[in-house]
N, C-alpha and C positions, 0 to 999 in steps of 0.2 A: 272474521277471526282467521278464515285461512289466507286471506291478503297480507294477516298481522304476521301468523308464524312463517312464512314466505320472503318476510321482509328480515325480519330476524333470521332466519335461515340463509340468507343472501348477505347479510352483513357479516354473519362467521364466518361464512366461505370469503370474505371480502377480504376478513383478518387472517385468515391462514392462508391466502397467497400473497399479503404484505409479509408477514413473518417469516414466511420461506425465501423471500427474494430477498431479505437480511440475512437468514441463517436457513438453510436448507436443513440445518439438524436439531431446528428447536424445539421438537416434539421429542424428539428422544433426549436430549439432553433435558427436558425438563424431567422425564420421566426421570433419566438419573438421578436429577438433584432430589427427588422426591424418594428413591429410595435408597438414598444415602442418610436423609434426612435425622435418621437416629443415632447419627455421629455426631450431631451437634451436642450431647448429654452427654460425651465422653469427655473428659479429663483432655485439657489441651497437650501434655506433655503425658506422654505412656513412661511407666514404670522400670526402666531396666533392668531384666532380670539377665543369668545367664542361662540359656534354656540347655547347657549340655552342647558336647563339641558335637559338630559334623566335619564334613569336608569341606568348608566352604567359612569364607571370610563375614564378620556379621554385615550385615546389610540394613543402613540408614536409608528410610524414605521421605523425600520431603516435598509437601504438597505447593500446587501453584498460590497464585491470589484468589482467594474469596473462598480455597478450601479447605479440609482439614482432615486431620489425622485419618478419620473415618472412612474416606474414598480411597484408599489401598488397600479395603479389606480383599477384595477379590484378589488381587497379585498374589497379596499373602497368600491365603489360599493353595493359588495354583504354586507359588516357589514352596513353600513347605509340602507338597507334594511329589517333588523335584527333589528334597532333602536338607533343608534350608530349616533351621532349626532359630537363629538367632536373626529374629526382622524385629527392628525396629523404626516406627515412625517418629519423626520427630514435628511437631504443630507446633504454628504459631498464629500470630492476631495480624497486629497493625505495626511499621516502623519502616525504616529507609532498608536499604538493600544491606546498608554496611549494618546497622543495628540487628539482623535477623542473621546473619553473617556469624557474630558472636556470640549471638546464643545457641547458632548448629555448631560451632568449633565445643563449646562446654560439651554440648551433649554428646558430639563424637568422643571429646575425653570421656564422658560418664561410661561409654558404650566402651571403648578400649580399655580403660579399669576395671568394670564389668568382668567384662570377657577373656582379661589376659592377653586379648590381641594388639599387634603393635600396628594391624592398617586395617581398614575398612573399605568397603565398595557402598557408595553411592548411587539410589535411583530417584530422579527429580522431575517433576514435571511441572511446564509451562517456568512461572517466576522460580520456582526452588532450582531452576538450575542454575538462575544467575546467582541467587544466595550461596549454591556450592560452590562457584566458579571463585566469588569472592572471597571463602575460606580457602581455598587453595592457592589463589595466585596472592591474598592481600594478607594473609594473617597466619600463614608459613604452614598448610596443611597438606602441601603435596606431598610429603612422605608416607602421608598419613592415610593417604585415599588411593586404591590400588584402582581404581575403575570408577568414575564420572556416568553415568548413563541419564542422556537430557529427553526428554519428551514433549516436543513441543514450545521449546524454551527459545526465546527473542533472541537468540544471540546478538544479531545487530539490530533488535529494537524491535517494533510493532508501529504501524502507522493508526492503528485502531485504539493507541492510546491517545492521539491526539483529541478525542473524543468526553475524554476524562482528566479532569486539572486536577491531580493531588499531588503529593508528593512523591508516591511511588508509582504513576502510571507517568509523570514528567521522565522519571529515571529509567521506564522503558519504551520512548521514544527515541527511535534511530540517531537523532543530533546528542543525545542527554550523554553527560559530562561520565557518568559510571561508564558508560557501554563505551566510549572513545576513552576510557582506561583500560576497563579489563581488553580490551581486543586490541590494544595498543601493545602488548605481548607477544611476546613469541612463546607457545604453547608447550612448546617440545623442551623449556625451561625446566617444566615440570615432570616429575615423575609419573604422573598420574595419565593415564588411558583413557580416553576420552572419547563417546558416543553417542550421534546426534540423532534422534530418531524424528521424521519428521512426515507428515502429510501435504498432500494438494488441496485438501476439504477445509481445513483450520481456520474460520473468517473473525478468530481473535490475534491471530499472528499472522499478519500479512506485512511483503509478499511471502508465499512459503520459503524461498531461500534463506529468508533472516532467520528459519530454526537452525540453519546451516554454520559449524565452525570451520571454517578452512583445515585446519589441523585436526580434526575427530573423522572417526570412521560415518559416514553416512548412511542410512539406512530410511528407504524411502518406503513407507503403507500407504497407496493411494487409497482414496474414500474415509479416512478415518479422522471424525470432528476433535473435538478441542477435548470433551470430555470423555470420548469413547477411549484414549488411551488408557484409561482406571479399568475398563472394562471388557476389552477385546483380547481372546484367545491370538490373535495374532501378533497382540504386542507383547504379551506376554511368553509366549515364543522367546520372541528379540530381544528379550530380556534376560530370560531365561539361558538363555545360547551363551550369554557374553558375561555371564557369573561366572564362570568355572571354578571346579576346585581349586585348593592353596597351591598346590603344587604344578599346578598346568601352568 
């Protein structure tokens, strides 16, 4: 019996140093997806309300692939601590870059009828920033978004999509035909302010420069995984910092 739990003992440890040599952060990142997990019962689309002015522009968040509405509750959190009265998330499911694109342009309208405001600031992580990217530069949004803030987002692609044949992990690999449009631009085009926030730890977007825009402010947190940006008092900092009020 104790040959048997020794064996089994030695095969877990077997698996948790294969896993680490994949992803050094899959213990914690599991642990997040576990307690975010009560976001999957929410409502894909949150309700626009208008919570009441502050100083501050409203703020659309919009989640990477495979997550949802639910994983910005923390941000929330800390920026309506900060004075941030109007957050909204905006969720989605399944669809190409350009179809998820038009459904964040409506809701930013829902969000500026809402609110009486004529711009909004943007905070996006991983794929939602190329979904912002494409409201602004492909469907005439840049007047519309005063501040872009990307988190971990492929700007020129992922090679960890190669891994995956769909249609939308084809469209975030570095050769794929969107990503040789949108950055086929000149950025400064646009009105819109633009910030890249990016890690060395990230083993979904590789290498780390591809979170990189040539034309956005850069801003580098070494050690922080793919999903720690939902969840780190430091990025949320970085965030926080590059909201400012309307008038700044």
């Amino acid at each position: 019996m104790q040959t048997a739990w020794s064996m089994v003992g030695a095969a877990g440890k077997g698996l948790r140093q294969t896993l680490a040599k994949v992803n050094p952060d899959v213990w914690r990142e599991a642990l997040f997806t576990t307690a975010q997990a009560y976001s999957l019962v929410l409502p894909r689309r949150e309700k626009v309300v208008d919570h009441g002015p502050d100083d501050f522009l409203p703020v659309i968040l919009v989640h990477g692939l495979g997550g949802n509405r639910g994983g910005w509750l923390p941000l929330r959190w800390y920026l309506r601590l900060m004075g941030h009265r109007r957050l909204y998330a905006f969720g989605y499911e399944e669809g190409a870059v350009a179809e998820l694109a038009v459904s964040l342009a409506e809701f930013i309208e829902q969000v500026r009828r809402e609110t009486g405001q004529e711009r909004v600031d943007i905070v996006a992580h991983s794929l939602g920033g190329l979904v912002a990217r494409y409201v602004i530069q492909r469907l005439g949004f840049g007047p519309h978004v005063r501040t872009l803030i990307t988190m971990a987002t492929p700007h020129r692609g992922t090679y960890a999509a190669q891994y995956a044949d769909t249609p939308i992990t084809r469209e975030l690999r570095p050769d794929s035909a969107l990503l040789a449009d949108l950055n086929g631009d000149d950025w400064q085009r646009y009105p819109t302010r633009m910030v890249t926030v990016y890690s060395d730890r990230d083993v979904y977007v590789v290498p780390a420069e591809h979170m990189v825009h040539a034309q956005a402010e850069t801003v580098l947190l070494p050690g922080i995984s793919h999903s720690q940006y939902l969840v780190s008092p430091k990025v949320f900092r970085v965030v926080a910092a590059r909201l400012t009020p309307q008038e700044t």
